[in-house]
MDTraj code that builds the backbone (N, CA, C; nanometers):
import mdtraj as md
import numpy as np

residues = "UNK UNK UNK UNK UNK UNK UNK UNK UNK UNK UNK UNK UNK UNK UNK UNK UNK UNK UNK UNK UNK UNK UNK UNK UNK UNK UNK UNK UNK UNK UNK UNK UNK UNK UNK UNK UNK UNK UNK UNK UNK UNK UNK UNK UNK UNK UNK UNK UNK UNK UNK UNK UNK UNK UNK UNK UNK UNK UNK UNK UNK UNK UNK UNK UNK UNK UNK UNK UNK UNK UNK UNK UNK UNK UNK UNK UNK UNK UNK UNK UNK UNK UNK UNK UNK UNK UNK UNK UNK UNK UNK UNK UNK UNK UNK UNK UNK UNK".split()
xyz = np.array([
    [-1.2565, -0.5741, 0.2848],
    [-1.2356, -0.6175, 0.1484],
    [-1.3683, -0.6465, 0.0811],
    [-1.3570, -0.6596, -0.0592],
    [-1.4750, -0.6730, -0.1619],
    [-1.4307, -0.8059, -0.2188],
    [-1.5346, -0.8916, -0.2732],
    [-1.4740, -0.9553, -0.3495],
    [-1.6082, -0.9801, -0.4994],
    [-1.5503, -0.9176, -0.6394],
    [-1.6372, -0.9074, -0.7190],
    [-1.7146, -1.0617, -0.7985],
    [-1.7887, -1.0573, -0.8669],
    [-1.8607, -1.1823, -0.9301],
    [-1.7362, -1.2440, -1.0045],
    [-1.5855, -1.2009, -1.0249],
    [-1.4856, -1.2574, -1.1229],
    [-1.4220, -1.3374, -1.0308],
    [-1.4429, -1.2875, -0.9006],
    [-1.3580, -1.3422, -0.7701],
    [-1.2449, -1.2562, -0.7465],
    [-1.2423, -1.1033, -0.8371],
    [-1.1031, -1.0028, -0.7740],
    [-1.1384, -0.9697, -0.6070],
    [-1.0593, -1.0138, -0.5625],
    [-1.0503, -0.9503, -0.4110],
    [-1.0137, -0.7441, -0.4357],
    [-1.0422, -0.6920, -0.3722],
    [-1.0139, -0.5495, -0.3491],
    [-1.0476, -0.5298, -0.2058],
    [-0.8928, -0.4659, -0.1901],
    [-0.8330, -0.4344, -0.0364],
    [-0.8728, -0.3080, -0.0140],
    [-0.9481, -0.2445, 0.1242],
    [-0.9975, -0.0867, 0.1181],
    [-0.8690, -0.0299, 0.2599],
    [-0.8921, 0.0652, 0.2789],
    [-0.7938, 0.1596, 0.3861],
    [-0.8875, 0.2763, 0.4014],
    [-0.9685, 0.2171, 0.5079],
    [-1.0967, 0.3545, 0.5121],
    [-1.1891, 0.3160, 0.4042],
    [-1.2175, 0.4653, 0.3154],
    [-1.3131, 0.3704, 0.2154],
    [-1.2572, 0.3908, 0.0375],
    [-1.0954, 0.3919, 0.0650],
    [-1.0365, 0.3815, -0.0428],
    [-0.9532, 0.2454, -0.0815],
    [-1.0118, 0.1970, -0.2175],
    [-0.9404, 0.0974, -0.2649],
    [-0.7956, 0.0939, -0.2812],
    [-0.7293, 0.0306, -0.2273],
    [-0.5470, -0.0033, -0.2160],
    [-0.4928, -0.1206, -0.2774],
    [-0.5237, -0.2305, -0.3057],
    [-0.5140, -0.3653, -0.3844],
    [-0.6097, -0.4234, -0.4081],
    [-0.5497, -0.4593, -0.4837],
    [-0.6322, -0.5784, -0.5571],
    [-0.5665, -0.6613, -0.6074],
    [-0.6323, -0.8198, -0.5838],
    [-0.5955, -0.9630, -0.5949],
    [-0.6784, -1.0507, -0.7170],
    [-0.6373, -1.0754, -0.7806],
    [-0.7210, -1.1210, -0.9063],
    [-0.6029, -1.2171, -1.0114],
    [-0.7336, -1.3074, -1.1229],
    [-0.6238, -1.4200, -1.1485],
    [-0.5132, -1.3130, -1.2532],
    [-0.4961, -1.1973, -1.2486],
    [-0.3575, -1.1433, -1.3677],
    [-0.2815, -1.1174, -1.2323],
    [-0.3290, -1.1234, -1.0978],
    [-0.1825, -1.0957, -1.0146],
    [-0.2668, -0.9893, -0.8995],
    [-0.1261, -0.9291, -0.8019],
    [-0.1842, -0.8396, -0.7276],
    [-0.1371, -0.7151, -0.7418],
    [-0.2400, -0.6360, -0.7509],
    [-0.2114, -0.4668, -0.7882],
    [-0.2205, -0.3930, -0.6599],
    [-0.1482, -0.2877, -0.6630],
    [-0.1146, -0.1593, -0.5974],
    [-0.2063, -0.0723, -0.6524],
    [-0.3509, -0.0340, -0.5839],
    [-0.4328, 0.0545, -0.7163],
    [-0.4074, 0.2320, -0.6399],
    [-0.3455, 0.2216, -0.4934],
    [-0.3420, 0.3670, -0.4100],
    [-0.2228, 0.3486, -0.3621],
    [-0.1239, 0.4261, -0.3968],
    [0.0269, 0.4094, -0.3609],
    [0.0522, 0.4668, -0.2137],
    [0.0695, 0.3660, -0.1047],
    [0.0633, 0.4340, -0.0220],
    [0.1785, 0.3199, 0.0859],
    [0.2487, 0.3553, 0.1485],
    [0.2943, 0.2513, 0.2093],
    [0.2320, 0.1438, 0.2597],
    [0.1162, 0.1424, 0.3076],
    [0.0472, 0.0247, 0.3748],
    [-0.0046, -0.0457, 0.2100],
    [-0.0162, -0.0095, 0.1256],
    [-0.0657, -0.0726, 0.0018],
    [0.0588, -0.1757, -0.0579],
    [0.1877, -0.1226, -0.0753],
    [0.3091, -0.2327, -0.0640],
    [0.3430, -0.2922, -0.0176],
    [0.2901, -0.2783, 0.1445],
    [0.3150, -0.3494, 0.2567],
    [0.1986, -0.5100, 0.2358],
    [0.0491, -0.4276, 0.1559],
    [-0.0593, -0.5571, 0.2152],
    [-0.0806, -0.6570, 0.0600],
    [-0.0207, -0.5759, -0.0025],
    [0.0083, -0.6176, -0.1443],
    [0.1589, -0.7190, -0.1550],
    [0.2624, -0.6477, -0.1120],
    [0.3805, -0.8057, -0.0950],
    [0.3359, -0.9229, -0.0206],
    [0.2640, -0.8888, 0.0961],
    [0.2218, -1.0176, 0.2312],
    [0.1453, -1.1207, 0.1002],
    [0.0408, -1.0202, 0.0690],
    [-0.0741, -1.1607, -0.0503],
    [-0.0038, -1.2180, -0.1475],
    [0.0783, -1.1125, -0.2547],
    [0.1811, -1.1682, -0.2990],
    [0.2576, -1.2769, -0.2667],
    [0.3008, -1.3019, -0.1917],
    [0.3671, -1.3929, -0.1117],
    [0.2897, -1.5517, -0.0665],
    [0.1639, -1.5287, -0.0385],
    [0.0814, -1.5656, 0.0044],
    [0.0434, -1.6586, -0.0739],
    [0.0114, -1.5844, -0.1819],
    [-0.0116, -1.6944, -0.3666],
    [0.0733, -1.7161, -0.4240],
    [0.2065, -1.6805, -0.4478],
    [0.3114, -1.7083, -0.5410],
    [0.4586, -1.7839, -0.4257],
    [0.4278, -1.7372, -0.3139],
    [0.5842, -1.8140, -0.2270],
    [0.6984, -1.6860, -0.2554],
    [0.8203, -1.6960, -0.2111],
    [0.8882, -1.6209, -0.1402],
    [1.0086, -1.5348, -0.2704],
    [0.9714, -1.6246, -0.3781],
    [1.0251, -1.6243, -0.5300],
    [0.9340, -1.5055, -0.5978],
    [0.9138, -1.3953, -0.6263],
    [0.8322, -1.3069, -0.6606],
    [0.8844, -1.2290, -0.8383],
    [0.8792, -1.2061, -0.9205],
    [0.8210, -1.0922, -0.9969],
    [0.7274, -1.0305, -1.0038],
    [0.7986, -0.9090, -0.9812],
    [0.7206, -0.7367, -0.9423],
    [0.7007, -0.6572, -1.1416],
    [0.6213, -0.6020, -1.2021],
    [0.6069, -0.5440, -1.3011],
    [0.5581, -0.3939, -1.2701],
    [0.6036, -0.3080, -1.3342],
    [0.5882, -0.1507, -1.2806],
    [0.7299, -0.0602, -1.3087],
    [0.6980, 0.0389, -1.2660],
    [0.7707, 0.1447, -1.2585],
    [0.8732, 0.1851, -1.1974],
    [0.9793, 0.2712, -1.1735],
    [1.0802, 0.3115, -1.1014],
    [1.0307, 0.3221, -0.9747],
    [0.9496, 0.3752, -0.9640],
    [0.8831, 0.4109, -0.8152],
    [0.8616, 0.3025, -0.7466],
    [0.7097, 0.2183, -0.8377],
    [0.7073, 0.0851, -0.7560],
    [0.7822, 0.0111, -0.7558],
    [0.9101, -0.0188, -0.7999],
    [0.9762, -0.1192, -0.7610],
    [1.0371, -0.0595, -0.6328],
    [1.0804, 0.0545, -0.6265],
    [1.1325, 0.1279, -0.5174],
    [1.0700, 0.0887, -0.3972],
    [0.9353, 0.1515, -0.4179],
    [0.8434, 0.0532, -0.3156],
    [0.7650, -0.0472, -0.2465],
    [0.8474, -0.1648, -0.3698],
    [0.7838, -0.2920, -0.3515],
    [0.9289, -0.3478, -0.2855],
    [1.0090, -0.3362, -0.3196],
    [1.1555, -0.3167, -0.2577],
    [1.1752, -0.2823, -0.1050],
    [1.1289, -0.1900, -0.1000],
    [1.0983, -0.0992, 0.0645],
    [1.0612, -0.1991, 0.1517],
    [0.9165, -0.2050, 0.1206],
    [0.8591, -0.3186, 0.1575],
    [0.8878, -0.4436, 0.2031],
    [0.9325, -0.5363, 0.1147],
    [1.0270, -0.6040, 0.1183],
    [1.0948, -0.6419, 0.1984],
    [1.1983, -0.5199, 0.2058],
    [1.3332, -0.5248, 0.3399],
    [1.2784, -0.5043, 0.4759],
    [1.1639, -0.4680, 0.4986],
    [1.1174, -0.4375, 0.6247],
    [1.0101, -0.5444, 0.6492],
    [0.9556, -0.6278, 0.5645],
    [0.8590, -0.7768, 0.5907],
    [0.9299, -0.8487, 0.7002],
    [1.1072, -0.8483, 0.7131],
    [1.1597, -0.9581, 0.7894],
    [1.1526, -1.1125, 0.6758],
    [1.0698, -1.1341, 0.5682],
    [1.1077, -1.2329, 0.5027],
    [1.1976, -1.2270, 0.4151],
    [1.2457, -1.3613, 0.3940],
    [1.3468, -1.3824, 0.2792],
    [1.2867, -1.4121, 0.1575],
    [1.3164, -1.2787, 0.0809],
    [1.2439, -1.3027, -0.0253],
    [1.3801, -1.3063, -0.1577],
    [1.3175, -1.3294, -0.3090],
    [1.3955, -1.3097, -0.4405],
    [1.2860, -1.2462, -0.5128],
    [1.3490, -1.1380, -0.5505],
    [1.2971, -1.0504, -0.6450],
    [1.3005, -1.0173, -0.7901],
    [1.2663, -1.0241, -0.8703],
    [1.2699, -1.0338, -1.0580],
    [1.2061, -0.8967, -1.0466],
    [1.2805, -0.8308, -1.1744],
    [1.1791, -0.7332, -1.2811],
    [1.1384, -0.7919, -1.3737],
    [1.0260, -0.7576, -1.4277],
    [0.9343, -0.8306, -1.5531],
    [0.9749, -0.7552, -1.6571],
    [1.0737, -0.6182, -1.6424],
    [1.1351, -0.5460, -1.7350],
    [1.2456, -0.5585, -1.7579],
    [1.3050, -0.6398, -1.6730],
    [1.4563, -0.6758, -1.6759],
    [1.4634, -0.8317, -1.6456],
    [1.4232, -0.9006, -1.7692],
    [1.4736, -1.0244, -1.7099],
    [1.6168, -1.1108, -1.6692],
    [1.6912, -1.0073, -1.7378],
    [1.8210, -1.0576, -1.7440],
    [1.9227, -1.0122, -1.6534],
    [1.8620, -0.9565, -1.5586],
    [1.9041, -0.8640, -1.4378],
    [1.8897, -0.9793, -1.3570],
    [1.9814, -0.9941, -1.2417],
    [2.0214, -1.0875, -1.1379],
    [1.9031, -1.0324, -1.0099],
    [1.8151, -1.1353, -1.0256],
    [1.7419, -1.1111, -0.8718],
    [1.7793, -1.0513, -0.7726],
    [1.7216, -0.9707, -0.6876],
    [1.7344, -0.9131, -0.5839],
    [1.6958, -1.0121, -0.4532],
    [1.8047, -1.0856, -0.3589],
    [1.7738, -1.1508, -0.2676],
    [1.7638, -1.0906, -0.1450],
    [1.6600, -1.0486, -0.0585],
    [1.6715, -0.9878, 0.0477],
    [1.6049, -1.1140, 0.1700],
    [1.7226, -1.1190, 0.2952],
    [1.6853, -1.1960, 0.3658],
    [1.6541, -1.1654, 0.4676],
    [1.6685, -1.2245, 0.5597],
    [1.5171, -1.1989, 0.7507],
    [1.6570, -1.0728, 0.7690],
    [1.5975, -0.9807, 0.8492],
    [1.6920, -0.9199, 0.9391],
    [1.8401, -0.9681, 1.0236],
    [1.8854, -0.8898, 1.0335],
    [2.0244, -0.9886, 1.0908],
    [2.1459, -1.0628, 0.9978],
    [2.0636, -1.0630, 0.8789],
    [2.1482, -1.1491, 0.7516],
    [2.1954, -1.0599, 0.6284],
    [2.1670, -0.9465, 0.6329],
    [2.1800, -0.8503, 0.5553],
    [2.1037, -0.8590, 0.4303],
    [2.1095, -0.7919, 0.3653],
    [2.0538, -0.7746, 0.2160],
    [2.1564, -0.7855, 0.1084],
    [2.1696, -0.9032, -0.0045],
    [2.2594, -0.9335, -0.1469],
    [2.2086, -0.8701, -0.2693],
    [2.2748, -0.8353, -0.3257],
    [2.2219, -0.8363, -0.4747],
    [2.2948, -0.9375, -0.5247],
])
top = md.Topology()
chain = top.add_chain()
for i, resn in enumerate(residues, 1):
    res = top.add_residue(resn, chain, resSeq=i)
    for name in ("N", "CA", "C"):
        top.add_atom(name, md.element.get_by_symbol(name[0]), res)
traj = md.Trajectory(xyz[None], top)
């Protein structure tokens, strides 16, 4: 990892940038499974288990993915849909609610 004079953290995979952590949030900058994967963990990390995700069909798809395979119990918001009922996904074994 990098971390610039603003204090953005940037996550590498080899010698390509994959996230980044900074005070507007954490970005997905190389869509790649391990990038949703190291991007929900920090997520999580700074915000707790309560999350809104902002993005696209895709990334939510794959922030979602992600998600169900962490083993945590998480709640999920769109920042495009606020009025949409969270997505609760819990540890393995407990299934997944909408």
């Amino acid at each position: 990892y990098k971390i610039d004079h603003h204090g953005k953290v940037t996550y590498f995979k080899d010698d390509t940038a994959i996230v980044t952590d900074s005070v507007k949030g954490v970005a997905v900058v190389h869509a790649e499974a391990d990038a949703y994967d190291i991007a929900l963990r920090i997520a999580v990390a700074r915000y707790g288990r309560d999350l809104t995700f902002n993005g696209d069909a895709l990334f939510m798809q794959n922030m979602i993915a992600a998600a169900k395979k962490s083993g945590m119990d998480l709640i999920i918001r769109d920042a495009d849909n606020p009025r949409r009922a969270p997505l609760v996904i819990q540890k393995q074994g407990r299934g997944v609610k909408r």
